[in-house]
Steps between C-alpha positions, in 0.01 A plus 500: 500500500798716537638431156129622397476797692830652362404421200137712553708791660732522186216520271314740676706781437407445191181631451326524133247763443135329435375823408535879608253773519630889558587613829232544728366435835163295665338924467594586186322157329812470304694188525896528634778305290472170701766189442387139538753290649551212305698200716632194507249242559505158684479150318210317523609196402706531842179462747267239578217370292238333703219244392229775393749623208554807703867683570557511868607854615520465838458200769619629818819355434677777326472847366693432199375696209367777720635863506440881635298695220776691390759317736801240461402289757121399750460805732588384832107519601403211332608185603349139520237421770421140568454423116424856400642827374449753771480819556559699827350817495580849658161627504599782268286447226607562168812669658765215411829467673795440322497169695164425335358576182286250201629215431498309117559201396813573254323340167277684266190312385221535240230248482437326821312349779622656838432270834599606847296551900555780702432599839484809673517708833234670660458800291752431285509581105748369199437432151658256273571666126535331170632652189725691655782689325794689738510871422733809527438885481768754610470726792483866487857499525545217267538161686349205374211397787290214434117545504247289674461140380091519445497820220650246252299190664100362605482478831305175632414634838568340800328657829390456832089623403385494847767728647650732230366815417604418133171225483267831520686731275463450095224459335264153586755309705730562231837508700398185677634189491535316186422823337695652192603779704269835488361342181278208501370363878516133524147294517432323705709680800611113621795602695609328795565699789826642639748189644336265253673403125290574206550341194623754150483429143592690247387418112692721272442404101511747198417783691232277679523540918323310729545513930352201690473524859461166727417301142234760425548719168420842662572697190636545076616790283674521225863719457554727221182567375263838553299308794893493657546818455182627569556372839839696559334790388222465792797395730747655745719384189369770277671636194422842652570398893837292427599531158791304493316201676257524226775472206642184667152355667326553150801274267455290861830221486672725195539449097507094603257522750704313804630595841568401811337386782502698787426481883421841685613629813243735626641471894332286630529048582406332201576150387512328165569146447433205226607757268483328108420554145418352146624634217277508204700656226 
């Protein structure tokens, strides 16, 4: 894993322009020169396969393959947890430490099925992101700063309903769990409650997305089409709100329509585990 983590951190600082709007800023509505960071990736062909056909990701028995958004190495805030990736929290929200931060798994996919359980504290809130791409804008004084993992990626929600404010904000239970995040709610709101694992899958074919929640489909849309970006229009994701979140959001997963998956640290305990996939390319 060392060997592949130099490897990442030589190729990202190498970063190829996907596309650049003029300079700007989120008030202006114009779209700042951004950089997406392409990296080395991990071989597949080096992790398990189990008996369902399905690429195992993580098992509790090592983080291999897993990386800091934007980072060499796993922020030291995520570790394993009898069988599970953990996170501790600082209770800070959305303010990250530099011990903390999203996590991806260092691999970009395309057409997949997406399998994993969670579990989370009381209160708690995290998200787990597909499609997502790692992107750079410079500073006012011109350093390179990367940007938040979900304005390049969906966000399948992952929430404690009963307990965070989040649940009541939105619009119909959209920022709930299971929900595309401040777009579509999930239905039927199945969620187990805070302590307890739920059960996440993730259909992603052609632009066709599907989120299952405890073996229940709770929702589908369909990426880069006008009912996808219809929906980022009426979102806090708005060509007018967050421009450059918009650009990216809209051409979700880039000109070959992959990315990562990602794991978010929003401060608080959360745990993911059985993490797997099938590709379908």
């Amino acid at each position: 894993m060392k060997k592949i983590l130099a490897l990442t951190a030589m190729a990202a600082m190498m970063v190829t322009a996907l596309s650049c709007g003029n300079q700007g800023n989120k008030k202006n509505g114009a779209v700042p020169e951004y950089k997406v960071v392409e990296a080395a990736q991990v071989d597949l062909s080096t992790f398990p396969v189990d008996e369902d056909g399905y690429i195992v990701l993580f098992d509790g028995s090592s983080t291999n393959g897993w990386r800091g958004y934007g980072k060499e190495a796993l922020p030291q805030r995520w570790s394993m947890d009898e069988g599970a990736l953990k996170f501790s929290g600082t209770g800070s929200g959305e303010g990250q430490t530099g011990e903390g931060g999203d996590v991806i798994f260092a691999h970009q996919f395309k057409n997949f099925t997406l399998e994993m359980e969670w579990k989370i504290s009381k209160g708690g809130n995290s998200g787990i992101f597909y499609l997502a791409k790692e992107v750079t804008t410079k500073d006012e004084n011109g350093n390179e700063r990367y940007e938040p993992i979900y304005i390049s990626a969906p966000e399948y929600q992952v929430l404690d309903n009963a307990n965070h404010p989040d649940a009541l904000l939105g619009v119909d239970g959209n920022r709930q769990s299971a929900s595309l995040y401040d777009m579509i709610p999930a239905v039927p709101q199945n969620q187990n409650p805070y302590g307890e694992w739920n059960k996440v899958k993730i259909l992603v074919y052609k632009g066709t997305v599907v989120h299952f929640q405890n073996d229940v489909k709770v929702l589908e849309y369909h990426l880069w089409t006008q009912q996808w970006t219809d929906m980022l229009q009426a979102s806090k994701f708005s060509q007018k709100d967050w421009p450059l979140a918009f650009e990216l959001l809209n051409n979700c997963g880039g000109e070959n329509h992959e990315g990562y998956i990602g794991l978010q640290d929003h401060g608080d305990d959360v745990w993911y585990r059985n993490i797997r996939i099938k590709v379908m390319d």
